[in-house]
C-alpha positions in Angstrom: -13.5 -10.8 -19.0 -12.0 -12.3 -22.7 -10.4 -15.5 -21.9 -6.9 -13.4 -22.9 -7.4 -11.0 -20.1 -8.1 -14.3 -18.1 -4.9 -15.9 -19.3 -2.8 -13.0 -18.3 -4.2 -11.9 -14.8 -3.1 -15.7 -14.2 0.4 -15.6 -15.3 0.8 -12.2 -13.5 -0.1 -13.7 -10.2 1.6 -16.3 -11.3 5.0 -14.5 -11.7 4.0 -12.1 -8.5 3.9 -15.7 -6.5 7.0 -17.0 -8.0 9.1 -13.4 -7.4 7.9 -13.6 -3.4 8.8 -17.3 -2.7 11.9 -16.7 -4.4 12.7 -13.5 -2.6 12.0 -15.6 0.7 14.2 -18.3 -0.2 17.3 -16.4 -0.7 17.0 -15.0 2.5 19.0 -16.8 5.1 16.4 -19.7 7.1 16.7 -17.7 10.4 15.5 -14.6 8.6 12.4 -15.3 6.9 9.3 -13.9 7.9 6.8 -15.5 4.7 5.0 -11.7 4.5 6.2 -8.4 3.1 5.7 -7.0 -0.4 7.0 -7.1 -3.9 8.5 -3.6 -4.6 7.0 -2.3 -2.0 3.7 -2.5 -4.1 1.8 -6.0 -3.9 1.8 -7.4 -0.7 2.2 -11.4 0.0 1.4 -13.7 3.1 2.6 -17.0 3.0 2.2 -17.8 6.8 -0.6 -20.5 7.3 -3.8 -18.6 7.9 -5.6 -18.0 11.7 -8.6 -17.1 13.0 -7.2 -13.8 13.9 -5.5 -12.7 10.8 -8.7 -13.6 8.9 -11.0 -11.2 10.9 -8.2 -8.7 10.7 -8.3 -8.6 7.2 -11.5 -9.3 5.8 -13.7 -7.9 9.2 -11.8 -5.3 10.5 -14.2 -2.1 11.2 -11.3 0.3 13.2 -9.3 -0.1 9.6 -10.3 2.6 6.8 -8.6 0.6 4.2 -10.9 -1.0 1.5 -8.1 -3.3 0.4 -6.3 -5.3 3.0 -3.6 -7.8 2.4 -4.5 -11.3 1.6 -4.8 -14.0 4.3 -2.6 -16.1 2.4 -1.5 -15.8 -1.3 -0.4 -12.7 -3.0 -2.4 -9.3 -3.8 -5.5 -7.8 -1.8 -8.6 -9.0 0.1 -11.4 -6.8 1.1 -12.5 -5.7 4.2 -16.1 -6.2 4.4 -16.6 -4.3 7.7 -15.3 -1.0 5.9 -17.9 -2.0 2.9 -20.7 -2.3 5.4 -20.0 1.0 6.8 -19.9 2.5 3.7 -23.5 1.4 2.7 -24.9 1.8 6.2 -23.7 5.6 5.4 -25.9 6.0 2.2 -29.3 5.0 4.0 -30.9 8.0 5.9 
């Protein structure tokens, strides 16, 4: 990747971060939940990690998805479990 395409993946998460901390913040205290989505689109997690939420998202074989949300942060993680059933499926 060209150190431009580098320099604008970062100031899109960037702004992505910046638009979901603000949207929590301008909720009232007693409402915010630190997780939900931007547009509807890109999803964000800004609860502290756990041991749960880790293996639900990255090693989670009853989930079809590919993409999961992060564990913390903004965007998508992959969920290995899915990956390793997929190549497990292309041996005979």
């Amino acid at each position: 990747m060209g150190k431009r395409a580098q320099t604008l993946v970062r100031l899109v998460v960037a702004a992505l971060f910046a638009v979901a901390l603000i949207s929590e913040l301008r909720k009232p205290r007693q409402e915010r939940t630190w997780h939900g989505s931007i547009a509807g689109l890109v999803p964000y997690e800004f609860r502290p990690p756990t041991v749960a939420r880790v293996r639900e998202r990255w090693w989670n074989p009853d989930d079809d998805r590919v993409l999961t949300e992060h564990v913390f942060g903004v965007g998508w993680s992959i969920n290995l479990a899915r990956i390793a059933r997929f190549l497990r499926s292309l041996t005979p």
